[in-house]
C-alpha distance (Angstrom), angle and dihedral (degrees) to the residues before:
residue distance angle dihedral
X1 . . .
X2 3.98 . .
X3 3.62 110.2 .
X4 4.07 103.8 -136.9
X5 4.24 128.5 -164.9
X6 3.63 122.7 -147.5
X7 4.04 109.1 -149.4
X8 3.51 117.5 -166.8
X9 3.97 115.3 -169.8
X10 3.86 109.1 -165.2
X11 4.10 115.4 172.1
X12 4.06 123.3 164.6
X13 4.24 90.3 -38.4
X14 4.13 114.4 83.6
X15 3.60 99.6 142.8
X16 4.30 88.2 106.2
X17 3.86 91.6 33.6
X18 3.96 93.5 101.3
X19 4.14 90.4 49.7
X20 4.04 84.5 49.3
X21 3.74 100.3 48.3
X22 3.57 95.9 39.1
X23 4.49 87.3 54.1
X24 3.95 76.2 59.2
X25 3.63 96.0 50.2
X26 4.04 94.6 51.4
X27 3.77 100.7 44.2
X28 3.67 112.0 136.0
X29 3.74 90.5 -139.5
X30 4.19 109.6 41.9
X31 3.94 119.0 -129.2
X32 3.93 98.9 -112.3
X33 4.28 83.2 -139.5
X34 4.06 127.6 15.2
X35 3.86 115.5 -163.6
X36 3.97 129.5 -176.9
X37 3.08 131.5 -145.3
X38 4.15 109.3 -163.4
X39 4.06 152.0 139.5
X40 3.96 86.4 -134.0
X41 3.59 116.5 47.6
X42 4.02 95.2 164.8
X43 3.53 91.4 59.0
X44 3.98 96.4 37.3
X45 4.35 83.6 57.6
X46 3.82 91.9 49.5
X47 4.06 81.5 52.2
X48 3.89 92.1 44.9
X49 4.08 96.4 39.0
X50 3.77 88.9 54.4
X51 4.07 100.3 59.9
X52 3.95 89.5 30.7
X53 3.71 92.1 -112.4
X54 3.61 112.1 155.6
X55 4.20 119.2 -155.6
X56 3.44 139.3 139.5
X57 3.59 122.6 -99.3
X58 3.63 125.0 -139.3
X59 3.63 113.7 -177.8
X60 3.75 102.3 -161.6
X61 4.32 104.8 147.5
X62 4.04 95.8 166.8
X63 3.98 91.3 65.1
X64 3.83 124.4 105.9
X65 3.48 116.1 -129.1
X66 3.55 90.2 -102.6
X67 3.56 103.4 51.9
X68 3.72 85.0 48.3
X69 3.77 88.1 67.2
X70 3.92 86.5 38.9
X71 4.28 80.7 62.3
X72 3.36 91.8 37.5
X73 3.59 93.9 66.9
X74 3.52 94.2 43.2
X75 4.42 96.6 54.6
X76 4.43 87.5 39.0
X77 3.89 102.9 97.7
X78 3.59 85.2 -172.3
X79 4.02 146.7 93.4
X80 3.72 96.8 -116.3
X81 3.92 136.8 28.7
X82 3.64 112.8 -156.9
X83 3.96 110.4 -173.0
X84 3.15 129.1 -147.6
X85 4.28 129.1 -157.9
X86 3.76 111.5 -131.6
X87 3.74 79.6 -133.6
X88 3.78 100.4 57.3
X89 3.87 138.9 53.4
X90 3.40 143.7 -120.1
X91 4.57 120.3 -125.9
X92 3.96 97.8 -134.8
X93 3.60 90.4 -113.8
X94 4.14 101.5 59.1
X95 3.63 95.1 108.2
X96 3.28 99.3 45.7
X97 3.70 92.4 48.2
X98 3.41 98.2 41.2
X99 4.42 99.5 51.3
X100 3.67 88.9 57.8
X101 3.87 87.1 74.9
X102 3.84 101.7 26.8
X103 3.83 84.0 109.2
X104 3.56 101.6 137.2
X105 3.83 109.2 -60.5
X106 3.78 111.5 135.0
X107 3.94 87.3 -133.5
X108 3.91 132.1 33.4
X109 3.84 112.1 -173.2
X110 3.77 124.3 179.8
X111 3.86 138.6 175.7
X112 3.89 129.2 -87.1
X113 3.76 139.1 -146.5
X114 4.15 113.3 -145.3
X115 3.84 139.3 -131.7
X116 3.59 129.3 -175.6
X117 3.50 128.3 -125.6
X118 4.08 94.3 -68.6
X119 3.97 89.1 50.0
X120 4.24 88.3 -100.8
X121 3.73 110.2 153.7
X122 3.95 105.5 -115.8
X123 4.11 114.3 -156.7
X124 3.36 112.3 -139.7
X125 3.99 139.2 166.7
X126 3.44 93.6 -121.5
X127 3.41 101.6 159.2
X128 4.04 103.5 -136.7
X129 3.53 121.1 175.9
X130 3.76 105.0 -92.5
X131 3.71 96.7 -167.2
X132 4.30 126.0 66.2
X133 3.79 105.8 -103.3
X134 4.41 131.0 -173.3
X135 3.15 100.1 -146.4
X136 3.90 118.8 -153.0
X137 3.93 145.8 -176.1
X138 3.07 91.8 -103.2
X139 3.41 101.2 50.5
X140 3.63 98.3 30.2
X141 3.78 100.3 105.4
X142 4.23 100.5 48.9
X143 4.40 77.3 47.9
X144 3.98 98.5 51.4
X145 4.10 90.8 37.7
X146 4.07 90.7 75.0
X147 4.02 101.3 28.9
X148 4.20 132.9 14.1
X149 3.65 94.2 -120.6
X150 3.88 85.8 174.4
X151 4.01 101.1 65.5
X152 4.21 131.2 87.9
X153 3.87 100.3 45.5
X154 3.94 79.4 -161.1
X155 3.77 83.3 79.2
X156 3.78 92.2 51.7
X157 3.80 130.5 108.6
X158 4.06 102.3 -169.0
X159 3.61 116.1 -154.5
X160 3.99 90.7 -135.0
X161 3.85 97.0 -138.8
X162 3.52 86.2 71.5
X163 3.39 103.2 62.0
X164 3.56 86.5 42.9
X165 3.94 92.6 56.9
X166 3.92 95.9 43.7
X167 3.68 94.3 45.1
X168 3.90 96.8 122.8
X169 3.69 89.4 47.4
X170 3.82 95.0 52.8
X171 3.74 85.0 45.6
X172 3.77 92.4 67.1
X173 3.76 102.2 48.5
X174 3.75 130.0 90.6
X175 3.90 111.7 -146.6
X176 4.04 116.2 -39.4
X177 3.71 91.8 100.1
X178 3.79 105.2 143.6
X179 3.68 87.3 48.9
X180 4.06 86.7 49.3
X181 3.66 98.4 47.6
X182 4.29 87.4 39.4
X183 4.31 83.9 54.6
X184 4.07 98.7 43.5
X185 3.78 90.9 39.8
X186 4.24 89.8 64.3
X187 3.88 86.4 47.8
X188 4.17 80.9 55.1
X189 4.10 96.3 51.2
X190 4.13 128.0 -89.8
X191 2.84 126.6 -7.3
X192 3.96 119.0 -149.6
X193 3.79 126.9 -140.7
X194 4.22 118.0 -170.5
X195 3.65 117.0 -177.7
X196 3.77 97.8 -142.9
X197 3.72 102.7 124.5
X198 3.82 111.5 -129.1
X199 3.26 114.0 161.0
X200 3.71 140.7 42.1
X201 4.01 120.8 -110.0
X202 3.77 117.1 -155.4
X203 3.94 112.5 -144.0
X204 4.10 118.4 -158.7
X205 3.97 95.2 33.4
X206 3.35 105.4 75.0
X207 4.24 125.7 99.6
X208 4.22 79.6 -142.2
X209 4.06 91.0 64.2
X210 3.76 135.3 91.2
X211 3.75 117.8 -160.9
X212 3.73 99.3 140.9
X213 3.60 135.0 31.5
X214 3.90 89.1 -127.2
X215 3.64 87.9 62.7
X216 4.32 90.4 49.1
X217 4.16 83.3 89.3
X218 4.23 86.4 61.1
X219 3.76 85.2 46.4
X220 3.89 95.6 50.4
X221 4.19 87.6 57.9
X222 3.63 93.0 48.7
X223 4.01 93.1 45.0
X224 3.48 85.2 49.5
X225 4.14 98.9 58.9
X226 3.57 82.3 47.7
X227 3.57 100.8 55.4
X228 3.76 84.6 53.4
X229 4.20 96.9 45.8
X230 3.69 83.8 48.7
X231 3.78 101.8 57.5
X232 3.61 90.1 39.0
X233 4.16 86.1 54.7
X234 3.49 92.6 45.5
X235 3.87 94.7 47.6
X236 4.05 84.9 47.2
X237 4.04 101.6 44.9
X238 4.02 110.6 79.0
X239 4.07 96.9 176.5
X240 3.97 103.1 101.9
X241 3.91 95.5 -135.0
X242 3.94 100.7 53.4
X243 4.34 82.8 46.4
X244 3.38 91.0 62.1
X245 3.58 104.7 42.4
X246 4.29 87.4 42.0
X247 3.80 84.9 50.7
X248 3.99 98.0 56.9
X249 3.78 83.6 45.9
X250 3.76 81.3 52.8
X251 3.31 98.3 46.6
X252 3.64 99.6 56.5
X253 4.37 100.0 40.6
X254 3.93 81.5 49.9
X255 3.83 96.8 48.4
X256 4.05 89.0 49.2
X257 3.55 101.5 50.8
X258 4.13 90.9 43.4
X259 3.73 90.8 63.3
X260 4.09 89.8 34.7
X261 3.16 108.3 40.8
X262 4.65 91.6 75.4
X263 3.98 85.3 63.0
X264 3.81 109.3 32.4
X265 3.52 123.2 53.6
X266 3.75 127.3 -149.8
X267 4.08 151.3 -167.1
X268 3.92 80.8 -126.9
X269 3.59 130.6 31.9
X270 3.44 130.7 179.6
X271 3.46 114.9 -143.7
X272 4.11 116.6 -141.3
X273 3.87 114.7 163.2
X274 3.74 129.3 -162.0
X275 3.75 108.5 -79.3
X276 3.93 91.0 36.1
X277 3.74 79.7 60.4
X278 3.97 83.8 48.8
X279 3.29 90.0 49.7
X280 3.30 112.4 51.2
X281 3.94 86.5 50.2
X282 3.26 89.7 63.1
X283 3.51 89.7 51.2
X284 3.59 104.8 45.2
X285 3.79 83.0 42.1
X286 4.15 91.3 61.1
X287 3.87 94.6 45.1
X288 3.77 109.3 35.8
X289 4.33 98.0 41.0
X290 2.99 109.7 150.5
X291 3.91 99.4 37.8
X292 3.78 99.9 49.8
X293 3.89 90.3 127.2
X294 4.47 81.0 71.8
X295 4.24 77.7 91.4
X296 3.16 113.2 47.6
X297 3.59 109.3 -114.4
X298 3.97 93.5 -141.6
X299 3.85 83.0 69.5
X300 3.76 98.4 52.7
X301 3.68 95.4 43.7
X302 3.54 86.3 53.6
X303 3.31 96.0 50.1
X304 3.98 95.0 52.0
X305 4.02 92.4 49.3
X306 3.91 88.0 51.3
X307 4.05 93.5 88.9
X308 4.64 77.7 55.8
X309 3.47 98.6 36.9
X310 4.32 98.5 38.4
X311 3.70 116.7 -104.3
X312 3.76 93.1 -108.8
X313 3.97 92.7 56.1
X314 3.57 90.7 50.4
X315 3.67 93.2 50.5
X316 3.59 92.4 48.4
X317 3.35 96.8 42.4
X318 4.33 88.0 55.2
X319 3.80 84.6 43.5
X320 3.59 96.0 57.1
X321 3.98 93.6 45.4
X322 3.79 89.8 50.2
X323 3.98 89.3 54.2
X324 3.70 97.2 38.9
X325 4.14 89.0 57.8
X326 4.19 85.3 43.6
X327 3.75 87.6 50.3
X328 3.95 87.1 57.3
X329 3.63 94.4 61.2
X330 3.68 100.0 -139.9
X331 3.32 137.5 43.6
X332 3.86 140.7 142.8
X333 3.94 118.4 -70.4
X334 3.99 103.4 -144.2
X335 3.53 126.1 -88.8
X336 3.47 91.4 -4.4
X337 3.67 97.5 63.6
X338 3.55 100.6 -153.3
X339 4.22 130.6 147.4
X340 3.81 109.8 -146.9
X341 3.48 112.7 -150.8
X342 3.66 92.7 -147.5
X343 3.76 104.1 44.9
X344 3.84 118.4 -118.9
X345 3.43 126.7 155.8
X346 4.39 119.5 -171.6
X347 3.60 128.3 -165.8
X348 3.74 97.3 -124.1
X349 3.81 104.5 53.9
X350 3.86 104.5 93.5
X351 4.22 113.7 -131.5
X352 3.82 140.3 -149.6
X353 4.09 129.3 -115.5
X354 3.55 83.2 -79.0
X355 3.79 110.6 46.1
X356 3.23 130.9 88.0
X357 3.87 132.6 -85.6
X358 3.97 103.2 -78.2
X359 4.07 122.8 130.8
């Protein structure tokens, strides 16, 4: 039998945490180990004690997100880690579901279901792959051009050797960790998708999501630690087909945070000057042809008039076309071309010319 993790990651945000620990509780199939990763480890017990979960608690605050899954794979005496979001839930059958295909694969993804912020089920058209797909280097990028098959680490099952092997990488990045572990996982083997959805995803909560323009400076901070993880990933990768698809990713964090970056401040901020802006054009220009159009070419012809038009006009002038379209209240999201009736926007669904800002 397939040994399986549950990793809990809980940092300044335990409002959910009771919904989360209690999906652990009711699982049909019981994680043979629970770990947590938190700021508050007397209130994370209390949480634990009272659904007769047992885990060990690692209070370890200064950590990036991924270095925590770099220590999460070295505390998981187990096969698998399966994380779980302190913000989202598990169905009571995901570990059952899940070990029948923990055979091996460096990466198990599956499909969700979502909630709001008051745990309401919100229907959407959200276009998840409804059939059970390997996914490959090689055919990687035609994959990740219709769906983001590397975001909600909830939806994960980690093979834990790999965590283990890229723990130095992890170490070095910032934030963009399910789009880390997605990348290093290909370099591993296949990685398998099923579309059975097991978990619950919670839309509003997240540091990742836009649903108002006053939250767009929150946004800019987090695009801006993923500008950095990216370049370091793309530096790091040497397989051809993970490049390319870690350079669009590139591409677009980098081209948000050039024309941000004059109006928002942040704790981090990448820095990305004029002719690395050039540059890396060029670049994704060479590798990408024919899918250009993935960013939107408004974007990166405002972004080379800035130096004529004043980096702070262009910034507000992107600005004020991302809150005019959130003003709206619906509008297609990318290549999915989808209205959401309740209007959520995530950092890891990729867009069209016309969509709004979102990696």
């Amino acid at each position: 039998m397939v040994t399986l993790t549950v990793a809990v990651i809980v940092y300044g945000r335990y409002r959910f945490l009771d919904e989360a620990v209690k999906s652990i509780a009711f699982q049909t199939r019981q994680p043979d180990n629970v770990v947590v990763f938190t700021d508050n480890g007397g209130l994370v017990r209390k949480i634990l004690e009272k659904y007769g979960v047992k885990a060990e608690i690692y209070q370890e605050p200064h950590l990036s997100l991924p270095a925590t899954y770099a220590r999460i794979g070295e505390v998981a005496g187990t096969e698998y880690v399966l994380p779980l979001e302190d913000d989202d839930v598990f169905k009571p059958n995901k570990l059952e579901a899940v070990e029948k295909y923990c055979k091996g694969y460096p990466l198990i993804k599956h499909a969700a279901d979502f909630i709001d912020e008051e745990s309401r089920p919100i229907n959407v058209l959200d276009n998840q792959p409804a059939n059970s797909l390997v996914i490959t280097r090689e055919n990687v990028w035609s994959h990740h051009l219709s769906y983001p098959y590397h975001a909600w680490p909830s939806t994960f099952a980690i093979k834990t050797a790999l965590l283990r092997k890229y723990k130095e990488d992890l170490f070095k990045l910032k934030l963009h960790a399910d789009f880390a572990i997605f990348t290093l996982a290909l370099l591993e083997g296949e990685i398998l998708y099923v579309p059975y959805r097991l978990i619950y995803y919670r839309i509003g909560s997240g540091h990742s999501q836009l649903t108002t323009c006053e939250s767009l400076s929150k946004l800019v901070c987090t695009w801006n630690k993923y500008a950095y993880d990216d370049y370091i990933l793309w530096k790091t990768i040497n397989d051809k087909h993970i490049k390319k698809l870690v350079l669009k990713t590139y591409m677009t964090h980098m081209l948000l945070v050039y024309l941000l970056n004059s109006i928002y401040e942040c704790p981090f901020t990448y820095k990305a000057d004029y002719f690395h802006l050039l540059s890396t054009i060029t670049r994704y220009s060479m590798n990408c042809f024919p899918h250009l159009g993935l960013v939107p070419m408004k974007r990166v012809g405002l972004a080379l008039l800035s130096p004529v038009l004043g980096k702070k006009l262009a910034a507000n002038i992107f600005k004020n076309s991302i809150c005019k379209k959130l003003n709206i209240g619906a509008v297609s999201v990318g290549r999915y071309n989808r209205s959401w009736r309740w209007l959520v926007w995530t950092a890891d669904v990729y867009q069209s010319e016309d969509s709004l800002p979102i990696s």
